[in-house]
C-alpha positions as CSV (number, residue, x, y, z in Angstrom):
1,X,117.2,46.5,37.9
2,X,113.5,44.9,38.7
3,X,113.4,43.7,34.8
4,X,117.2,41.3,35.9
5,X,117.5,38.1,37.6
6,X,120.6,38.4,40.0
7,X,122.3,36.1,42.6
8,X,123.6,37.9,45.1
9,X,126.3,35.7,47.2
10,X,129.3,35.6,49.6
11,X,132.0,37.1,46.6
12,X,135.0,35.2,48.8
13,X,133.5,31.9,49.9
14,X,134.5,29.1,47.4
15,X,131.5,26.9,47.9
16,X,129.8,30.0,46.7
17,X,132.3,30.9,44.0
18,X,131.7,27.3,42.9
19,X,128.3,27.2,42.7
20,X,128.2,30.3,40.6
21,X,130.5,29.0,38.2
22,X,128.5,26.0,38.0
23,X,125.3,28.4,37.2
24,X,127.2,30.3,34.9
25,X,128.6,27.1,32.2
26,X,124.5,25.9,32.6
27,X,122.9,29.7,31.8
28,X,122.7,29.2,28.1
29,X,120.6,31.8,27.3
30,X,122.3,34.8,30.1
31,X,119.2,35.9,31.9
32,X,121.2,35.3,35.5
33,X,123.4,38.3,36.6
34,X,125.8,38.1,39.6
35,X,126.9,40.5,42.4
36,X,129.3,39.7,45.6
37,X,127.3,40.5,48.8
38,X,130.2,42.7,49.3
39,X,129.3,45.4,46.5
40,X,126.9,47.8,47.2
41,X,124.5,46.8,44.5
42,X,123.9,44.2,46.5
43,X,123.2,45.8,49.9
44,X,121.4,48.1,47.8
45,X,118.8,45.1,46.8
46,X,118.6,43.5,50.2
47,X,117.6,46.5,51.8
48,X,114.8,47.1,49.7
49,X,113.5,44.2,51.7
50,X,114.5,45.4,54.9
51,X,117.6,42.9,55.7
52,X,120.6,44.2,57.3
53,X,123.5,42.2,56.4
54,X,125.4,43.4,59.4
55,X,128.5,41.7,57.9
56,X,127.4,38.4,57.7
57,X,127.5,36.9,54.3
58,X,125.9,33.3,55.3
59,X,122.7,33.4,52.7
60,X,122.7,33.0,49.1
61,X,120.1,36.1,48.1
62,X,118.4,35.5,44.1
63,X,116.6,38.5,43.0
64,X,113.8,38.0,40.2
65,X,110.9,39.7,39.1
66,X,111.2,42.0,42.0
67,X,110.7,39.1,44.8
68,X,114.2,38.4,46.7
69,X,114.4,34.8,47.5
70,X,116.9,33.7,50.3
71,X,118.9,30.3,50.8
72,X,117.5,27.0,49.9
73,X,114.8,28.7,48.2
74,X,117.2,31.3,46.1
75,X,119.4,27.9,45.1
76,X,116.3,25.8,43.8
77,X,114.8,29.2,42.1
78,X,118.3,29.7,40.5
79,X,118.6,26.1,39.2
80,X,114.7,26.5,37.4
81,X,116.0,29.1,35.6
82,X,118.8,26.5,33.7
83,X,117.8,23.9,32.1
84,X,114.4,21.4,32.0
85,X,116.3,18.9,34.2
86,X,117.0,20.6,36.8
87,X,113.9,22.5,36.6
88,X,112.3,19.4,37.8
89,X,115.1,18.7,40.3
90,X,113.9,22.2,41.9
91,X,110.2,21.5,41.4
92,X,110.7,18.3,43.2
93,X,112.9,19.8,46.0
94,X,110.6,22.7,46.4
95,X,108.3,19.8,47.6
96,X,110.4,19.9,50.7
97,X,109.2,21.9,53.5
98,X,111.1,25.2,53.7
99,X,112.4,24.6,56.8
100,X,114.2,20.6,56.8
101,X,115.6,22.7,53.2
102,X,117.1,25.3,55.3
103,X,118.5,23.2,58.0
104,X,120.4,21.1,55.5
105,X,121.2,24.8,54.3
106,X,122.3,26.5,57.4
107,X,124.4,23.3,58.3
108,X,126.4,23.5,55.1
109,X,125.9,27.5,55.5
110,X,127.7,27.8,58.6
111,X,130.5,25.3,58.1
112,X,131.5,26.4,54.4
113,X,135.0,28.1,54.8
114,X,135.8,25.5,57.0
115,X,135.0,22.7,54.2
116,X,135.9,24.7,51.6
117,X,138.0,27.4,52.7
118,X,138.0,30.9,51.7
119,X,139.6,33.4,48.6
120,X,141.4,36.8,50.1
121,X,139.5,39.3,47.9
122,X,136.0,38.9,46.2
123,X,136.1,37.2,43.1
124,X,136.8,39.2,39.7
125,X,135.0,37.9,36.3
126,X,136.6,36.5,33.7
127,X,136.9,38.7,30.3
128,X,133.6,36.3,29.2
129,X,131.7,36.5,32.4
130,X,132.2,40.2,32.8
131,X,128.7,41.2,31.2
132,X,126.9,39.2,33.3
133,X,128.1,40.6,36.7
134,X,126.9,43.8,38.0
């Protein structure tokens, strides 16, 4: 599992279901695997790194080459993977100290289902996508 990069996110959240399927369309080449923070894979990776998720599904997590990046971070590191423009759209935002990044972050974070509300059940990979999530 140290040799994939995987985004690990909140499997019922539509922000987050968003984002992935924005990720997904701009992953040409398939190195970016997926897993709800619900699966065990998932808890599995994050307590490697001593994080208890406790329930709370709040941070995007992106695993790659066995470092485990968390919220604005994970994004930006996700988005270098894609494409040479928004490589430089992370680079640049990386610029950013960490923490105005993560207040921006948390802000959106912690108001998500209310913006843009919630699914019932985690969601389930289309007959294309299927390879790609663990």
């Amino acid at each position: 599992m140290s040799s994939k990069n995987i985004v690990l996110f909140d499997g019922v959240c539509n922000l987050c279901n968003g984002f992935i399927d924005f990720v997904i369309k701009r992953d040409i080449s398939r190195s970016i695997f997926y897993a709800s923070l619900q699966d065990e894979v998932s808890k599995t990776i994050v307590n490697e790194f001593e994080i208890q998720l406790g329930g709370s599904y709040s941070t995007i997590y992106y695993y790659s080459k066995g470092n485990l990046y968390s919220e604005s971070t994970a994004i930006l590191n996700i988005l270098k993977e894609l494409n040479p423009r928004y490589r430089f759209l992370a680079n640049v935002f990386l610029l950013v100290p960490n923490f105005i990044r993560n207040l921006v972050y948390k802000g959106i974070s912690r108001n998500r289902y209310l913006l843009f509300g919630k699914k019932d059940t985690c969601r389930m990979p289309s007959p294309e996508e299927r390879n790609q999530f663990i």
